[in-house]
Z-matrix of the N, CA and C atoms (Angstrom, degrees):
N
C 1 1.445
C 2 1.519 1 109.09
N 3 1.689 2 104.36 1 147.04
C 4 1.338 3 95.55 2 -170.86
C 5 1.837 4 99.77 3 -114.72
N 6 1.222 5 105.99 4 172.31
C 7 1.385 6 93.28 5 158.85
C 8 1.556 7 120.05 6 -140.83
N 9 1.371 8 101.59 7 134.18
C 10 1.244 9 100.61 8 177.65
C 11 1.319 10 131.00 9 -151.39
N 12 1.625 11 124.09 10 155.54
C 13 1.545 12 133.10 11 -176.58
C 14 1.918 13 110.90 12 -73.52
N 15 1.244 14 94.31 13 100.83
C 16 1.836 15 106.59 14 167.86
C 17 2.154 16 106.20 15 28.17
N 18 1.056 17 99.57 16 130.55
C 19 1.670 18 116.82 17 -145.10
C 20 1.644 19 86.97 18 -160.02
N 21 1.699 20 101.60 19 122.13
C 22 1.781 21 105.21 20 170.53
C 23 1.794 22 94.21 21 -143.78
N 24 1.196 23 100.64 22 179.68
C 25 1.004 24 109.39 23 173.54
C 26 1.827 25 123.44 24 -171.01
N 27 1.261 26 122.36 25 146.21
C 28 1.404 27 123.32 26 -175.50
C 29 1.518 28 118.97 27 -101.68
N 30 1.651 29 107.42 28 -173.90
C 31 1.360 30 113.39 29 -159.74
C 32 1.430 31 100.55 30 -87.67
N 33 1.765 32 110.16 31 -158.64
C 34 1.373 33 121.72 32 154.15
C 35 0.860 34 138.42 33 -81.17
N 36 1.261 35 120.53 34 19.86
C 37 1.393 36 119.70 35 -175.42
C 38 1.500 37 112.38 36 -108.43
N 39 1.417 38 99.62 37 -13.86
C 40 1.834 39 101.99 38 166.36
C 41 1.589 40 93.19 39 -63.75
N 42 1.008 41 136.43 40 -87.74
C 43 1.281 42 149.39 41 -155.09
C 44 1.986 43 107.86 42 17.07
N 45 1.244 44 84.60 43 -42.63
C 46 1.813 45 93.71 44 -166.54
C 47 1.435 46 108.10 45 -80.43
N 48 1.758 47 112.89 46 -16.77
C 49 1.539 48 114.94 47 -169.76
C 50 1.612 49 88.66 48 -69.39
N 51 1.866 50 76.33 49 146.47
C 52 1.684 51 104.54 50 173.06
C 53 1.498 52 132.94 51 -40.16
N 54 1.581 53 110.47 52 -40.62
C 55 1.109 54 127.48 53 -158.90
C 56 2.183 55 107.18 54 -106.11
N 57 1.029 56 105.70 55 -5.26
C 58 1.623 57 131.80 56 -170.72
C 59 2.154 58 78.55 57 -59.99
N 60 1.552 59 127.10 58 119.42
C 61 1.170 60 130.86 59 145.93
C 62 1.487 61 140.27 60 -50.86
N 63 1.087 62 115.07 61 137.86
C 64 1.641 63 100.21 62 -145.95
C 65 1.807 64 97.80 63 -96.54
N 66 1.482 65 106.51 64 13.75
C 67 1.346 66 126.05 65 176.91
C 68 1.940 67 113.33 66 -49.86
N 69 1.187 68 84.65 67 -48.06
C 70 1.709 69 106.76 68 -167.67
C 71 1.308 70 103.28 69 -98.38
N 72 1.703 71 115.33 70 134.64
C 73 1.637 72 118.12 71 169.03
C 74 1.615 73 111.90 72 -67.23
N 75 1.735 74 129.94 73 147.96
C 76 1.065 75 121.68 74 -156.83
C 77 1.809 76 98.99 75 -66.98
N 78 1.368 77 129.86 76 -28.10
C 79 2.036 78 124.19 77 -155.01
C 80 1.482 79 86.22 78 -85.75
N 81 1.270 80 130.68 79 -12.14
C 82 1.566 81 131.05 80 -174.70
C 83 1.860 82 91.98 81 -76.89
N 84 1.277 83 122.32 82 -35.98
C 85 1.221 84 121.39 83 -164.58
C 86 1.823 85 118.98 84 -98.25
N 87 1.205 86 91.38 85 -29.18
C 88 1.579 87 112.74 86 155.53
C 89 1.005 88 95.70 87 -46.73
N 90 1.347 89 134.84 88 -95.63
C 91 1.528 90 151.99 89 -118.57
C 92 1.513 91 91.96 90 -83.39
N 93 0.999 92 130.73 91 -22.67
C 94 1.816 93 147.15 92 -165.28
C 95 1.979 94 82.56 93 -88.77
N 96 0.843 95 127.77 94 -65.85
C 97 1.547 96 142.73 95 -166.45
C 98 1.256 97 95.05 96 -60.52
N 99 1.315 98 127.75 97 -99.19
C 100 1.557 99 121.57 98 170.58
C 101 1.366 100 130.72 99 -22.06
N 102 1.135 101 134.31 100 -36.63
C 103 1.231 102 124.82 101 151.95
C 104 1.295 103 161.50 102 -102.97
N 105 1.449 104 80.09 103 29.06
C 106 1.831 105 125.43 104 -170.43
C 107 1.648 106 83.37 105 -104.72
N 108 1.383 107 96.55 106 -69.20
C 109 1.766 108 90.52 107 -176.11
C 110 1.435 109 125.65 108 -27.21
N 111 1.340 110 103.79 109 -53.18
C 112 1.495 111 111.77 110 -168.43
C 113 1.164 112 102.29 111 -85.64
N 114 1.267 113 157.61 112 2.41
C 115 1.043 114 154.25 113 118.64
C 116 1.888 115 148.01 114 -51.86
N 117 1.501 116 84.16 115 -18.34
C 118 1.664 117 92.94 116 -178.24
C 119 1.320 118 109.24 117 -79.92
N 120 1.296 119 122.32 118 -14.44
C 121 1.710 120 115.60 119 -166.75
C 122 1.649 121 92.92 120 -83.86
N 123 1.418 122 130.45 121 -65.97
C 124 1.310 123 139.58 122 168.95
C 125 2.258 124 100.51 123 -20.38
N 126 1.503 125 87.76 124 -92.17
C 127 1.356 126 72.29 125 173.56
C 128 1.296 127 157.85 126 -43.96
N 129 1.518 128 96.65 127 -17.95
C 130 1.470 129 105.41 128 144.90
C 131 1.386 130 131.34 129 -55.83
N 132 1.517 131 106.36 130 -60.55
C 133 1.761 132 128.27 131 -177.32
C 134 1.946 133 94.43 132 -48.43
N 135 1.457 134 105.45 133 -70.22
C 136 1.644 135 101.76 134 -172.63
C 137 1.167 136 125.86 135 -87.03
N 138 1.390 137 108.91 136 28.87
C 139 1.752 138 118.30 137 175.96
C 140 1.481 139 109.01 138 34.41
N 141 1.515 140 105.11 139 52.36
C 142 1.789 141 105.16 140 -174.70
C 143 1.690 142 88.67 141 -129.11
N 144 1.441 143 105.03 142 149.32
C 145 1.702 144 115.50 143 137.86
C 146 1.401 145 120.50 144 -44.44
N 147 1.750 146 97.70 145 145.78
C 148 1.679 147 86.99 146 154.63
C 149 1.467 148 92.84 147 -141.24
N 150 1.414 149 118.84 148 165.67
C 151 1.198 150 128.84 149 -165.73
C 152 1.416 151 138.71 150 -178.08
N 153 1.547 152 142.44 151 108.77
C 154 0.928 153 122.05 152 -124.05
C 155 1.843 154 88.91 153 -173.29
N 156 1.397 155 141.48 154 -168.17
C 157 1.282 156 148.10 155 -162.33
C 158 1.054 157 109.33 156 -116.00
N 159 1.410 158 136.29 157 -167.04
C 160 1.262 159 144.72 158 100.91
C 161 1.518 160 113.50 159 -131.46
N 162 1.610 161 104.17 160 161.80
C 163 1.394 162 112.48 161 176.08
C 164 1.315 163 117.53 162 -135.17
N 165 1.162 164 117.59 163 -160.91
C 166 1.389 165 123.85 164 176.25
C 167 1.359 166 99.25 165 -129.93
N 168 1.657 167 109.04 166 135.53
C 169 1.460 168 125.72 167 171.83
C 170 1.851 169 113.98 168 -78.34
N 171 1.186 170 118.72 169 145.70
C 172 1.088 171 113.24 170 156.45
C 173 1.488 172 136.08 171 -17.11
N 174 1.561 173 100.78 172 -40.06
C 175 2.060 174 101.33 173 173.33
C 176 1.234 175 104.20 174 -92.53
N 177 1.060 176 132.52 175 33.91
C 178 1.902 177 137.15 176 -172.33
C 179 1.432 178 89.46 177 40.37
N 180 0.791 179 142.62 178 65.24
C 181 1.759 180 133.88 179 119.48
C 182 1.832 181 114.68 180 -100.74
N 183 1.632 182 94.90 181 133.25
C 184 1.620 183 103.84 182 -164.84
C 185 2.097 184 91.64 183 -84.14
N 186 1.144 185 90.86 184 151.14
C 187 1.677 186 100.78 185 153.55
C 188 1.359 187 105.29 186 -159.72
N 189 1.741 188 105.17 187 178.97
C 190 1.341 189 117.93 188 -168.58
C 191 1.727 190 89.71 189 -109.92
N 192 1.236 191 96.83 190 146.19
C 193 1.170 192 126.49 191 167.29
C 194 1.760 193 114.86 192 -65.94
N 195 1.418 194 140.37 193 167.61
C 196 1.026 195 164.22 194 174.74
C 197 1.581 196 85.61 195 -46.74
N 198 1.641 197 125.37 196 125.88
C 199 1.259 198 105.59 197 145.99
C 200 1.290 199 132.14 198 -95.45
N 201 1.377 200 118.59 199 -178.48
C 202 1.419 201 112.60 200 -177.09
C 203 1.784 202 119.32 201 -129.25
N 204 0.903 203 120.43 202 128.23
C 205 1.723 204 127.91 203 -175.34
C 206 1.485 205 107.19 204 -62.69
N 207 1.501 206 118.83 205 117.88
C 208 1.550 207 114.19 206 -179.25
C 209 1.090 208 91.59 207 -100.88
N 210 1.477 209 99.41 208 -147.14
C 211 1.986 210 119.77 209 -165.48
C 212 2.143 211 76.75 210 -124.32
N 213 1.667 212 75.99 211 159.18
C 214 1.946 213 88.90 212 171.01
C 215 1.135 214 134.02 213 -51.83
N 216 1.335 215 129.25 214 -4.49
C 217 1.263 216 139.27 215 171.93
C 218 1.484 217 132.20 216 -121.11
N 219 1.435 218 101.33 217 -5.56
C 220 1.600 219 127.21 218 -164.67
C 221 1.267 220 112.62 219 -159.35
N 222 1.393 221 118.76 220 -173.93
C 223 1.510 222 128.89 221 -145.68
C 224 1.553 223 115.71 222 160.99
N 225 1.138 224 133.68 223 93.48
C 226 1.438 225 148.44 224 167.60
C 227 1.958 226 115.79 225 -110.24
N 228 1.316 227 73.34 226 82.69
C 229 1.675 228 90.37 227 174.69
C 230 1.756 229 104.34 228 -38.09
N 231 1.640 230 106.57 229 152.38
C 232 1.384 231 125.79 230 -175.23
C 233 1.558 232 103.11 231 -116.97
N 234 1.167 233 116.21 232 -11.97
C 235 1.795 234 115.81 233 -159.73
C 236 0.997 235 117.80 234 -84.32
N 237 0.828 236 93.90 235 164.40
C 238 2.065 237 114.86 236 -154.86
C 239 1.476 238 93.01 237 -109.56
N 240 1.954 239 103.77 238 104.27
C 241 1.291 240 106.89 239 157.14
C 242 1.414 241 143.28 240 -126.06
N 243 1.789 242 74.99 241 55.96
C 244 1.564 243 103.07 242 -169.01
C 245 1.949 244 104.34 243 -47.97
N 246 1.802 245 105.25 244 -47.26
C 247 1.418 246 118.13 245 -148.47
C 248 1.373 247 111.83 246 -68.20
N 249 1.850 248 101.59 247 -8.79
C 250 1.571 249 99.66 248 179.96
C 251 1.376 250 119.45 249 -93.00
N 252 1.528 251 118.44 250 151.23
C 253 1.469 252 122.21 251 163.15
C 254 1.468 253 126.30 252 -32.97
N 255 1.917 254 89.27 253 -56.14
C 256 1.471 255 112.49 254 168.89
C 257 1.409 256 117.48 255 -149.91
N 258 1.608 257 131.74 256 178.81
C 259 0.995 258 112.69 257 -170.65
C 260 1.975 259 91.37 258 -119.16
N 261 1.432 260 113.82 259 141.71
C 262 1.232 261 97.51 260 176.34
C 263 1.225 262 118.53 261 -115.76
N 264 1.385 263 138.34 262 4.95
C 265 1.162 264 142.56 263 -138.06
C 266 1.969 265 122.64 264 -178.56
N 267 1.309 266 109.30 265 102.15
C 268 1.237 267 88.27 266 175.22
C 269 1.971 268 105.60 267 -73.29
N 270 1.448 269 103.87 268 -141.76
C 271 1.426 270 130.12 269 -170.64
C 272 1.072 271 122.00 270 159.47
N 273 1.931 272 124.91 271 138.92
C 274 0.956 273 137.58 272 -167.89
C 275 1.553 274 113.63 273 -153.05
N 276 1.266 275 107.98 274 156.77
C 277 1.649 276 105.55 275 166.60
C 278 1.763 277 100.05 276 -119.57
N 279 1.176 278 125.65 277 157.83
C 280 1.620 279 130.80 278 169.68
C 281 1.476 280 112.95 279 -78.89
N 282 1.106 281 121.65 280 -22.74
C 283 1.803 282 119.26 281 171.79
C 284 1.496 283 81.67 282 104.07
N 285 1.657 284 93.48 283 -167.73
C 286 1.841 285 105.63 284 -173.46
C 287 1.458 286 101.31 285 -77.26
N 288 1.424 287 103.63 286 178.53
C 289 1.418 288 114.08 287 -171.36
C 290 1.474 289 104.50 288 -82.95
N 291 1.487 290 120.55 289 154.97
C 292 1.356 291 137.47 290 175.77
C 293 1.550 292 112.46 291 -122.91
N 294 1.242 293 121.17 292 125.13
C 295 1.355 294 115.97 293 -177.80
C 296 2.326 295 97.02 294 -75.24
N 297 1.567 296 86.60 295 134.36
C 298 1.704 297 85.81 296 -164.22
C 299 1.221 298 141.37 297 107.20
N 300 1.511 299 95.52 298 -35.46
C 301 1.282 300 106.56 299 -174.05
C 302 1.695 301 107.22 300 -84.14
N 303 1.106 302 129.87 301 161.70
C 304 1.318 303 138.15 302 -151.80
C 305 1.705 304 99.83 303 -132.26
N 306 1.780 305 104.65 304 48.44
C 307 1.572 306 111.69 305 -171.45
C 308 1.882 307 109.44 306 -105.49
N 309 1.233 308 113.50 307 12.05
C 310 1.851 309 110.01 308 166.25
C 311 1.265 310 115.47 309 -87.02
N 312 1.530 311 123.07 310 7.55
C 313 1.906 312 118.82 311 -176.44
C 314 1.653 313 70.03 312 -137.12
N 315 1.780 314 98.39 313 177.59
C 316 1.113 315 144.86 314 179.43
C 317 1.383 316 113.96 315 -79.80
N 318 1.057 317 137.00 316 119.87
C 319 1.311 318 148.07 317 162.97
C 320 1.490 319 118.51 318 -37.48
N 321 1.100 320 128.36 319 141.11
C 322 1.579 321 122.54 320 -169.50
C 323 2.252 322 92.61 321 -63.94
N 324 1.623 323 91.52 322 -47.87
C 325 1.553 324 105.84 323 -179.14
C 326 1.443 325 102.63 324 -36.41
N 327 1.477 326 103.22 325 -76.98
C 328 1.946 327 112.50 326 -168.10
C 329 2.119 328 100.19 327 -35.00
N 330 1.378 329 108.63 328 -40.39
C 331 1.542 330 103.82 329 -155.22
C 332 1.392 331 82.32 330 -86.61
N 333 1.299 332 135.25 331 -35.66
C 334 2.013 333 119.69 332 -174.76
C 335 1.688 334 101.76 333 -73.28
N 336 1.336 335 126.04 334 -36.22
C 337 1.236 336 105.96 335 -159.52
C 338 1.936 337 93.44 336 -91.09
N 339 1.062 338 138.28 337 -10.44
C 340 1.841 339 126.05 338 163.35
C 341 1.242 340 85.94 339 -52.87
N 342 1.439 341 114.65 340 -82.60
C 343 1.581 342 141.07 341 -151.16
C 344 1.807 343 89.22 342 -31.83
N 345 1.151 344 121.98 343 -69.29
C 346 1.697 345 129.83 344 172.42
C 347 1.401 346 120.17 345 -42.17
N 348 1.014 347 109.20 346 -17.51
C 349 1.540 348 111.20 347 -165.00
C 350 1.981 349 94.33 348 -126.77
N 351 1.237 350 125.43 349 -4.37
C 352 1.030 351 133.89 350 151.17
C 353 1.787 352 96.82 351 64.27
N 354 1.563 353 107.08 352 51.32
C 355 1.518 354 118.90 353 172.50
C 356 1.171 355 100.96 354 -127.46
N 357 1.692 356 121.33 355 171.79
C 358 1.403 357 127.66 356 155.24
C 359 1.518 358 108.71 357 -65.03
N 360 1.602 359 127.01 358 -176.76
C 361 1.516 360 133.61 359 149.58
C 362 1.202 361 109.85 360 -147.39
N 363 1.462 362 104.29 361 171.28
C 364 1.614 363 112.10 362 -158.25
C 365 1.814 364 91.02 363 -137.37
N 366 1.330 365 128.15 364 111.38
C 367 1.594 366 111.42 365 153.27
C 368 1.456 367 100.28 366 -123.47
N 369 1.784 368 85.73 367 152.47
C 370 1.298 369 112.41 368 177.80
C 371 1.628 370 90.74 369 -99.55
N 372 1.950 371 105.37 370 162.53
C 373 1.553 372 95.29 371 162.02
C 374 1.476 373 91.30 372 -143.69
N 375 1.640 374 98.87 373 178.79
C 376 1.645 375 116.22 374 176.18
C 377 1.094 376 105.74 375 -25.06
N 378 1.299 377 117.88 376 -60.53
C 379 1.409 378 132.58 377 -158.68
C 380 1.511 379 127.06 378 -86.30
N 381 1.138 380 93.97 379 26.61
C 382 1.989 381 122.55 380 -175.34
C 383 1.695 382 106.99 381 27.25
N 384 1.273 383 95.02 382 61.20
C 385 1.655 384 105.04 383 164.82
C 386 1.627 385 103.41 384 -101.33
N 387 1.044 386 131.68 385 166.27
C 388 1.464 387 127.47 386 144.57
C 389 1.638 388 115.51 387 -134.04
N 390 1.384 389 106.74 388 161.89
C 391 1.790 390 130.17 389 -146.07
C 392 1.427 391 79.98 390 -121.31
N 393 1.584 392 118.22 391 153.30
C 394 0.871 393 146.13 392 141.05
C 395 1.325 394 134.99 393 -132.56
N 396 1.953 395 107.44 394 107.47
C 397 1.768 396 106.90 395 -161.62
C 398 1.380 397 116.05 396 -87.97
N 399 1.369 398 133.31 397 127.65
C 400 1.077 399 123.33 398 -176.91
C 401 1.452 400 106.50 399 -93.55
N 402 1.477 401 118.86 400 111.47
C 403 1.086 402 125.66 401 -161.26
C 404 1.538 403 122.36 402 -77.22
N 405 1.982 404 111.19 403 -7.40
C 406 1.335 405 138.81 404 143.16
C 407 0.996 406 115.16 405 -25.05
N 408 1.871 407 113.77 406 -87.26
C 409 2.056 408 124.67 407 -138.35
C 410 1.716 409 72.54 408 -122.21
N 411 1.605 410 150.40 409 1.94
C 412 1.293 411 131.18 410 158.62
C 413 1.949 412 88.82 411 79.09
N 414 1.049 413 104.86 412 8.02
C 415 1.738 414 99.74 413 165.53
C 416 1.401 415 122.76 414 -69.65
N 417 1.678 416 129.17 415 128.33
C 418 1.362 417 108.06 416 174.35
C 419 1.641 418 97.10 417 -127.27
N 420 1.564 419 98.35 418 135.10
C 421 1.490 420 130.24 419 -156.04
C 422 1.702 421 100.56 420 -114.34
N 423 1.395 422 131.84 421 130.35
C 424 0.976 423 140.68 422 167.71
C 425 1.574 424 113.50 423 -81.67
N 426 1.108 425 115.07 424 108.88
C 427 1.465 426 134.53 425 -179.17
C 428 1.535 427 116.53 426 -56.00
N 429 1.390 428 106.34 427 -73.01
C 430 1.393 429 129.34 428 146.49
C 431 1.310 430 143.71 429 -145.47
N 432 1.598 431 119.64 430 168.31
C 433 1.670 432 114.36 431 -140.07
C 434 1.497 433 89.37 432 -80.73
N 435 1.677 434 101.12 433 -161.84
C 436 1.451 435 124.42 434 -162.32
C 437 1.913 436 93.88 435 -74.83
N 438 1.356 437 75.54 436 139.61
C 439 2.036 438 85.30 437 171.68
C 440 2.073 439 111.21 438 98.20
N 441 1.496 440 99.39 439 -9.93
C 442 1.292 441 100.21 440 -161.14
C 443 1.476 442 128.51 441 -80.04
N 444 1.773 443 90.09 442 -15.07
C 445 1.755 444 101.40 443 -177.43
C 446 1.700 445 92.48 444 -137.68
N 447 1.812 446 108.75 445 44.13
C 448 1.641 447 104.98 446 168.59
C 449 1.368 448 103.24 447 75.76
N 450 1.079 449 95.84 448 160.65
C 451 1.828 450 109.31 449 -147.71
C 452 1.871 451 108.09 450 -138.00
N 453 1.227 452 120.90 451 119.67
C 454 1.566 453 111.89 452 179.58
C 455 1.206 454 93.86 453 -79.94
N 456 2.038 455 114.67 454 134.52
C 457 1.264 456 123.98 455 178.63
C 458 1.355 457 111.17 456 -42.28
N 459 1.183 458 110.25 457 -32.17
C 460 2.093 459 110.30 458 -157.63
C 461 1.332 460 95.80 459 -97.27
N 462 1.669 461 129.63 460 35.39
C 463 1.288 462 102.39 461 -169.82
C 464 1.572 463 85.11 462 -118.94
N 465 2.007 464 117.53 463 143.39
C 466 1.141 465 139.97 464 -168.96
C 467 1.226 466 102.16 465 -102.31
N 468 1.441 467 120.62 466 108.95
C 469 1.668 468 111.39 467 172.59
C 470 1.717 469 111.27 468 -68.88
N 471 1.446 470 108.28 469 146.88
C 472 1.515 471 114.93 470 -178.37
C 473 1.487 472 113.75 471 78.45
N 474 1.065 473 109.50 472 13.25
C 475 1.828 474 120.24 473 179.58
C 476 1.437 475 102.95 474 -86.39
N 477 1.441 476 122.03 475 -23.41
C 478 1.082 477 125.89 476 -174.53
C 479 2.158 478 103.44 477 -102.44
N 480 1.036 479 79.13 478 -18.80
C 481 1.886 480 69.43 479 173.46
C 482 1.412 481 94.42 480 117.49
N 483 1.548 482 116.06 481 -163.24
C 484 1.285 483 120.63 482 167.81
C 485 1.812 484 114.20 483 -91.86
N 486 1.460 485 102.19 484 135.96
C 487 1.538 486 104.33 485 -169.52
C 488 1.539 487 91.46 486 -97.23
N 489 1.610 488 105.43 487 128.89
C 490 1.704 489 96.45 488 165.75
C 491 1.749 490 111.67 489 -82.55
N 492 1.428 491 128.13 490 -170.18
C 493 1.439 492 126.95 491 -177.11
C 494 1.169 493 111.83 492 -81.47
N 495 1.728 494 124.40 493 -31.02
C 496 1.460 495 123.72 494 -172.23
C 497 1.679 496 91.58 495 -162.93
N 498 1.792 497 91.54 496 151.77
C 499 1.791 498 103.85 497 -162.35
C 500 1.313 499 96.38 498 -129.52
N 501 1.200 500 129.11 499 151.66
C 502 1.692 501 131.96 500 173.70
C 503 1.845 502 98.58 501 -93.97
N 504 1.161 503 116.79 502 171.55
C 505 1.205 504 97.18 503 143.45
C 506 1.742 505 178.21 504 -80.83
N 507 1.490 506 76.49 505 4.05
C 508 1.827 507 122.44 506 169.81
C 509 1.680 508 106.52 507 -72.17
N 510 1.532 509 94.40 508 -47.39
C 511 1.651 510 105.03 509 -177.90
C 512 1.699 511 115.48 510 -54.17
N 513 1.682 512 97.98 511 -57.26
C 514 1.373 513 109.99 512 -164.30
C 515 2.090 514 97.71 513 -74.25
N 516 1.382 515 114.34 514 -12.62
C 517 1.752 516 121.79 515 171.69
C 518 1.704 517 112.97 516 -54.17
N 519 1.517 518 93.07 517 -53.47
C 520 1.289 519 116.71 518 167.45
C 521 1.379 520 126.94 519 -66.95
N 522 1.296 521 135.09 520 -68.87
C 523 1.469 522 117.38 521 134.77
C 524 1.554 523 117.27 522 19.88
N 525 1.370 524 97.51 523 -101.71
C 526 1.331 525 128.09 524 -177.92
C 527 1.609 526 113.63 525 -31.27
N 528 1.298 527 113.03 526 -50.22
C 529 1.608 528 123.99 527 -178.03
C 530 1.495 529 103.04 528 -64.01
N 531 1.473 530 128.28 529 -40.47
C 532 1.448 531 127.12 530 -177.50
C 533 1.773 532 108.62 531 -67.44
N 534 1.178 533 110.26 532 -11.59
C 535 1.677 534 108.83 533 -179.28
C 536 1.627 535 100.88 534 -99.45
């Protein structure tokens, strides 16, 4: 079991955006997208995380694992990833939006615990952006902008400040200290 702070992820159709890191194979990012999707509306509705793996099967095709329902601030996946070769990737969604809360980037946490666990990550947020962590150089890269993986009704663009495209983890420390 892993544990982790709010984790989303988008479809295939980013794949082609400009700014997508060339860190991650594109079905690793699919599979991150698709089941971020189907998850962000829920996590909106029950102001919960969701959060969960993916791996790669024996025939190199990636999938996500079982996800798992956290609490609003967190998320400790339950899934069984016995069936994979390996695991490459966590994933998360941020839950609904909070006026204040500092939930459209990646958590310094979400980018130390990939980086620790020596996977990629995927978050989705309120504000239907999605993150891509390179669980390598601890870089987190915005996949795509606000609106792109669905949007929580109550969510206020610019409530969170200005989002840059990609954060180190010193950056997102700092961040963090201004909230």
């Amino acid at each position: 079991m892993r544990n982790w702070k709010s984790v989303a992820l988008v479809a295939g159709v980013l794949v082609a955006h400009p700014t997508v890191p060339q860190a991650q194979p594109a079905a690793e990012l699919a599979a991150a997208h698709a089941i971020l999707s189907q998850r962000q509306p829920l996590s909106f509705a029950e102001n919960k995380q969701y959060c969960g793996y993916i791996g790669i099967l024996g025939d190199s095709r990636y999938m996500a694992a079982d996800v798992t329902r956290g609490r609003s601030d967190n998320c400790l996946s339950r899934s069984d990833e016995s069936r994979f070769a390996g695991v490459t990737a966590s994933l998360h969604t941020h839950a609904r939006f909070g006026p204040g809360a500092d939930s459209e980037v990646p958590s310094s946490n979400d980018l130390e615990g990939d980086m620790s666990e020596r996977v990629n990550g995927y978050v989705a947020t309120p504000g239907g952006r999605l993150w891509f962590i390179d669980g390598r150089t601890g870089v987190a890269t915005q996949v795509c902008p606000t609106g792109c993986m669905g949007q929580d009704p109550d969510f206020v663009a610019g409530d969170a400040g200005p989002i840059a495209g990609r954060y180190t983890g010193q950056e997102l420390r700092q961040r963090e200290r201004k909230w």
